[in-house]
N, C-alpha and C positions, 0 to 999 in steps of 0.2 A: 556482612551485607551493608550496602552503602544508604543514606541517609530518604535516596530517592526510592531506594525497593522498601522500604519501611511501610509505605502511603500501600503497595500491592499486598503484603501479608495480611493475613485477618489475625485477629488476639486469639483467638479460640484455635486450640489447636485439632480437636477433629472436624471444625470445617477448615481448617488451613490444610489437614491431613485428604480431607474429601478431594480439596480442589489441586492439591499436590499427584493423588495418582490418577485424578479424570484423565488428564494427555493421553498416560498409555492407555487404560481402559479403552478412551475414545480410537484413539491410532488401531489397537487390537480388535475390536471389530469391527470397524472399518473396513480394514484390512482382512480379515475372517471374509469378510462380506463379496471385496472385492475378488480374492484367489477363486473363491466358490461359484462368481460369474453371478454373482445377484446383482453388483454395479459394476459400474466403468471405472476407469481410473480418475476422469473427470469428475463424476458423483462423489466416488473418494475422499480428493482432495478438499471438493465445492463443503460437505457437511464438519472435513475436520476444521475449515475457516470460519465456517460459521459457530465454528464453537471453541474460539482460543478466547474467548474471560478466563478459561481455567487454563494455568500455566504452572510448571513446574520451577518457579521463581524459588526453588534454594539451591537448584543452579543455575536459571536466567530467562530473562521473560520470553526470553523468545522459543523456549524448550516446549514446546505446541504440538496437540497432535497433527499437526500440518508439518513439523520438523519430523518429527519421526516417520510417520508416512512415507517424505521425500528422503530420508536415506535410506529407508528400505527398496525404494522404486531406483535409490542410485548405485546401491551394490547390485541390483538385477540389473541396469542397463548395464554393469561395469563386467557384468558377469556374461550378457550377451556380446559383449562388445572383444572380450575376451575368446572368445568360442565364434568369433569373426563370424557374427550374424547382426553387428550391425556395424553400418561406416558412416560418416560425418562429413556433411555435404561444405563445400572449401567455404559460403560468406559464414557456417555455424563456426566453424574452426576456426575464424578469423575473430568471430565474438568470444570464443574458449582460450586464446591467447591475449587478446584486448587488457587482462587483466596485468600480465606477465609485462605486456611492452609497456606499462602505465609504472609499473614498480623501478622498470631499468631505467626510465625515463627519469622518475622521481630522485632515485639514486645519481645520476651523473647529474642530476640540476644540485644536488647538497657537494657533490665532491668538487665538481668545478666551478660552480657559481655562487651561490649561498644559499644557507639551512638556518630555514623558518621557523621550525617545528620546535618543541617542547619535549624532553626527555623525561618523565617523572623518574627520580632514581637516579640517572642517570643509565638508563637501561637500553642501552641504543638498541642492542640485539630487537627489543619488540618490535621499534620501528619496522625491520626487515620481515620477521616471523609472522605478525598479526593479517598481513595482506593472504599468506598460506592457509592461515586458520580463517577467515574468512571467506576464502576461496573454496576450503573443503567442507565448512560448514553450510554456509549461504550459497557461491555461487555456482557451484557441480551441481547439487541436488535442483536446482532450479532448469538445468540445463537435461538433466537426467528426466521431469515431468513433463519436458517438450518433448523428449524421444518417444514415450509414453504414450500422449496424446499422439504422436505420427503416427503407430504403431496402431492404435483402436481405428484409424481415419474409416474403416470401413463398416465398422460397424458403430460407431459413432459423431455423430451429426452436431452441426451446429444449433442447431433443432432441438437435437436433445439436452442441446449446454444452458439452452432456455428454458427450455421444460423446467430442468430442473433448479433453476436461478430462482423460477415464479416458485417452484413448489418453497425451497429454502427461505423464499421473500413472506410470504404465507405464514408459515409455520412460525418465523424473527417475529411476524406482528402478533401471533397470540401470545409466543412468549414474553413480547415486552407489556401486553395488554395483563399479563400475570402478573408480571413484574409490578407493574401501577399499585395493584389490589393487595397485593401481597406488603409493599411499604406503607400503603394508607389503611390496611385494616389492622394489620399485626406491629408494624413499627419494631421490627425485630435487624439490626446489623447480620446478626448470623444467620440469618432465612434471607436476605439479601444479595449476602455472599455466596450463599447456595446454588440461588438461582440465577449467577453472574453477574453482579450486579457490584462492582468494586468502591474502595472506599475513597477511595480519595475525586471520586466525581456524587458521591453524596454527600461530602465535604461540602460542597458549592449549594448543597439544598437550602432552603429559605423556607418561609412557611406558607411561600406560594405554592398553590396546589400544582402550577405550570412547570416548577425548579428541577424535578425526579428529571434526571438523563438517564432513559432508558437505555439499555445496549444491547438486548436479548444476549444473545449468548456471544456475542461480537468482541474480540480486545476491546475497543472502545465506540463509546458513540458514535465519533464519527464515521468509522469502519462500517457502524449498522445503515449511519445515512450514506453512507458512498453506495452500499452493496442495494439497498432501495433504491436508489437512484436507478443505479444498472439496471434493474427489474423491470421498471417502470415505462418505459419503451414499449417493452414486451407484452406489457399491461395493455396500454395503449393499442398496440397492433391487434391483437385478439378482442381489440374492444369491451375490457374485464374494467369498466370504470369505475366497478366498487370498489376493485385491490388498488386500482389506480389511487382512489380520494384517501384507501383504509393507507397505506404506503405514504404516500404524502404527509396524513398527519404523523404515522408513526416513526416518520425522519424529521414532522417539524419537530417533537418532543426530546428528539435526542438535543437540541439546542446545539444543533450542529449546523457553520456554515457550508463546510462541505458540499451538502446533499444540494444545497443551492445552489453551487454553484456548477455542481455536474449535470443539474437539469438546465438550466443556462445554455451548458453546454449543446444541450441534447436538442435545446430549442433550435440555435445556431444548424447544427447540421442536419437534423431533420425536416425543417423549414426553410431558413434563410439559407444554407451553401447548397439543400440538397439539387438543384442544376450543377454544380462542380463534380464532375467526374472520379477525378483523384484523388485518391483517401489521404494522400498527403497532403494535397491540396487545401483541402477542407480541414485538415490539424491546422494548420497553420493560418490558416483564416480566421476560426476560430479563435486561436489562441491568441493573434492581435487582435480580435474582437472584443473577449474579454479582457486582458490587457488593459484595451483604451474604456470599456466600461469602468475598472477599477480606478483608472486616472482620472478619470471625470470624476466617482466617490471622493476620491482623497480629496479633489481640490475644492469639495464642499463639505468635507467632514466636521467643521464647527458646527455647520448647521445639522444637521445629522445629528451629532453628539448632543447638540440642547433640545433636539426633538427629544432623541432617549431622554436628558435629562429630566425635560416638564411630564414627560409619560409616563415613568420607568413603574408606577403600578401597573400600569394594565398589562395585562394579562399575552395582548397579541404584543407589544412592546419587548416585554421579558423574550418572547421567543426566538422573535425575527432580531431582534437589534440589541442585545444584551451585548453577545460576548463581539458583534461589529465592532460597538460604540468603545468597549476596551480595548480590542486590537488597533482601533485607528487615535486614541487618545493618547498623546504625547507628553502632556502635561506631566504625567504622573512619575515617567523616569529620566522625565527631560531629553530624550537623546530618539530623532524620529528613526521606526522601523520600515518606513514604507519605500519600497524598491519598485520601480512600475506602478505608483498607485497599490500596491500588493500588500496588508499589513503582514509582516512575516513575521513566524512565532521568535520571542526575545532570547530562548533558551537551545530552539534549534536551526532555524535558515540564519536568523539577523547574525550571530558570531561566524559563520560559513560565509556569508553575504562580506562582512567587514574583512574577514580573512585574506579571501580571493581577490578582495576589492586592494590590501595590500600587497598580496603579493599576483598581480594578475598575471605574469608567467605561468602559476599552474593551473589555470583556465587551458591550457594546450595538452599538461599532464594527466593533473590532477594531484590528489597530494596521495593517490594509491588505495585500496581496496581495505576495507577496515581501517585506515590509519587518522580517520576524526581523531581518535583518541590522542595525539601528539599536535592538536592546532594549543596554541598557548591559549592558558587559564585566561589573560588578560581579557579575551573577546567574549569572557564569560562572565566578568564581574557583573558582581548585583544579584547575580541569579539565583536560582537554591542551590541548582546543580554547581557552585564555584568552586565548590573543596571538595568537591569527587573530580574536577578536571585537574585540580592543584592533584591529587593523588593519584593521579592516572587512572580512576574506575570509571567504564563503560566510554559509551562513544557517542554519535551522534545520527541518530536515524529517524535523517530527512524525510515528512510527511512528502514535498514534491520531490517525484519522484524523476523526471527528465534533471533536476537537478539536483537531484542524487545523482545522477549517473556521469553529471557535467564535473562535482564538485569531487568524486570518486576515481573516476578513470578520466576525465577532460575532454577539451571540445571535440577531437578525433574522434574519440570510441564513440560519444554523443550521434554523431553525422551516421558513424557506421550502425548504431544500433537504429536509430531511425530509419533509414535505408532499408536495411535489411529486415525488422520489424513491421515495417508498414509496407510490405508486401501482399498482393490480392491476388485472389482465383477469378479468373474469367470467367468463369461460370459461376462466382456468388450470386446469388439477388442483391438489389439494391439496399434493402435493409442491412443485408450483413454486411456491407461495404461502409452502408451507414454509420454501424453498429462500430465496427474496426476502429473506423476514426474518432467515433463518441467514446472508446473506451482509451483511446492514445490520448484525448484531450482528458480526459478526467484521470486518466493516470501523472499528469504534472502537477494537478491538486490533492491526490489521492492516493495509499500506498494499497495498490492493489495489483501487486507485484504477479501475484497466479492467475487472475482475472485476464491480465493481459497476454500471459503466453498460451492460455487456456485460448483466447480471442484469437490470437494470429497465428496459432498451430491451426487451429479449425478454420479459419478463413484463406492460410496459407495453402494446404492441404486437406480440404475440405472434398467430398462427394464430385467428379467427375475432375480433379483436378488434374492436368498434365503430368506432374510430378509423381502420380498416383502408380504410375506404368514403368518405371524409369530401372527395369529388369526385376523389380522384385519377383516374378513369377519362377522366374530360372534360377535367383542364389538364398530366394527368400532370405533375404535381408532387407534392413529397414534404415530407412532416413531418420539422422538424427536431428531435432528442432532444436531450438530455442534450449 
């Protein structure tokens, strides 16, 4: 196990045991729940997300009951698909190969021009292997919960993907309000870890009462403010301004900028773009919006940084501009991270950022599906993570996620997945239109990789959609999404 999965173990081994087999527990009734027609597929997946703090990290963080789930839903798609009851509409096919034309790409850029990458070992075979295991682990099963969600389109609503976002958003805040009471009454690590609560973001505690990074049951804080964020719209529409304020504070607590900036977001197109018609229109508006907000920060960031500095007790200071003041402060490793005004994390975009920045031909590639693992250690000195990249363990996964998908597959597959992703039903309401593009903008700050295909299968293919008719009656067969 490498130096960085150390901070996820707990010492104690029956709660390390407890939180090792929660996944499947979780995954298995779930799943129990869904066969039996008590939920959707969408509920499914919405409650095993909100509860990956527990992961089966002694084989990999990402072993979640939201992994398990999704290969079980992708040997059933593989299995209908087989039994030729469902077929794949040509732009999905064209994202289900996107991966494949990114590797061949990558391959004739090393054989005839020049190889960038990093060998640990000298083990070239990974290079080629790791994009397949990637492919089968991560990007089929993602592909497999779009077909899933096409398949419910009639008896599940977008309607109901907020329903139950608020109920999820709800439930996040009593458990973090648990969370609180449980560290400041008992002062116990092992009832901490219990209640998902990981150690290396209680590392950061101080003996400010403000310090505790709540994350209910979330991977991580920010995860809990991004997924508040989301809700919080919804709040707002229904006019629930309790959940609204109780949501609010319970993402300022996680000491996360995230949830910040996805309301930003939210502000932008619910207000300011909502006259713009087109959901693409309004991403992209936004996102130079914010953008040029961030460039405006950066280029006052001194003064900024000595506000935190002369405040840094109080209390609303720690919250809102803690971990700002350290993302935008330069001083301390000497070498600036800020791209667009953007402070980018030291350990995951800035070494991708300088990468690409050398070598900007695979800005067209990409450098291939799972293959961070082979950019050279050099773009990682200083880091913690430097002698797990010098030994080839783990890889690199991009919190933005539109550049994830720039810095994975390249600017093509980018254009095409945006295209085809920001897709709308004429018959949405304006909210869900709304909605679509507040969750494409917050997915470039945000890894809410199911959020989004859960968004654009139901707004793609949503209640009176055209597509809805397109012969299933006569071969019952189904359109496969995302």
């Amino acid at each position: 196990m490498d130096v960085g999965y150390d901070l996820l173990v707990s010492d104690n081994v029956y709660v390390e045991t407890f939180r090792e087999s929660m996944p499947l527990l979780i995954a298995g009734i779930l799943l129990y729940l869904y066969y039996n027609r008590r939920i959707s597929a969408v509920d499914c997946l919405l409650y095993a997300f909100a509860s990956e703090a527990y992961t089966m990290i002694i084989i990999g963080p990402t072993f979640t009951g939201t992994f398990f789930i999704g290969i079980v839903f992708l040997l059933d798609q593989l299995h209908q698909l087989a039994r030729g009851k469902l077929y794949i509409r040509r732009e999905y096919l064209l994202l289900l190969v996107l991966p494949l034309i990114s590797s061949i790409a990558v391959f004739l850029i090393i054989q005839f021009y020049k190889d960038p990458f990093y060998y640990p070992g000298d083990r070239y075979y990974l290079f080629y292997t790791r994009p397949v295991y990637f492919y089968l682990k991560t990007y089929l099963p993602l592909f497999a919960i779009g077909s899933k969600i096409v398949q419910e389109k009639d008896i599940y609503s977008f309607e109901d993907f907020l329903t139950t976002v608020k109920k999820i958003a709800k439930i996040s805040c009593v458990i973090a309000g648990i969370q609180i009471v449980a560290e400041y009454t008992f002062n116990s690590l092992d009832l901490d870890e219990v209640l998902g609560l990981q150690r290396r973001y209680l590392m950061e505690q101080s003996n400010d009462a403000f310090s505790l990074r709540v994350q209910a049951l979330f991977s991580e804080p920010k995860m809990l403010s991004a997924f508040l964020s989301l809700a919080i719209p919804a709040f707002l529409r229904d006019r629930n301004y309790k959940m609204t304020i109780i949501a609010l504070i319970t993402s300022l607590l996680t000491v996360s900028q995230t949830g910040w900036i996805n309301l930003l977001a939210g502000a932008l197109i619910f207000f300011v773009f909502r006259g713009v018609s087109s959901v693409r229109g309004k991403v992209i508006l936004s996102l130079a919006a914010i953008v040029g907000l961030f460039m405006a920060v950066a280029s006052s960031r001194e003064y900024f940084i000595k506000q935190y500095t002369e405040n840094q007790k109080s209390a609303v200071y720690q919250l809102i501009f803690k971990r700002s003041s350290y993302r935008y402060n330069t001083e301390i490793w000497g070498k600036s991270n800020i791209i667009l005004g953007m402070p980018l994390q030291r350990d995951l975009e800035l070494p991708v950022v300088d990468f690409l920045q050398d070598e900007p031909y695979l800005l067209l590639s990409g450098y291939g599906g799972g293959n961070s693992t082979f950019i050279p250690p050099k773009y990682f000195l200083g880091q913690m993570n430097y002698e797990n990249r010098v030994a080839g363990i783990g890889g690199n996964n991009l919190n933005m996620r539109w550049f994830f998908i720039l810095a994975e597959f390249g600017g093509i597959a980018l254009v095409a997945y945006f295209l085809v992703l920001m897709k709308r039903n004429d018959n949405n309401s304006a909210f869900q239109n709304n909605y679509l593009a507040f969750v494409a903008v917050c997915f470039f700050f945000s890894q809410i990789d199911l959020i989004m295909i859960m968004v654009t299968m139901l707004s793609a293919y949503g209640e009176g959609s055209p597509q809805n008719s397109e012969g299933n009656e006569a071969t019952e067969q189904y359109h496969m999404g995302m």
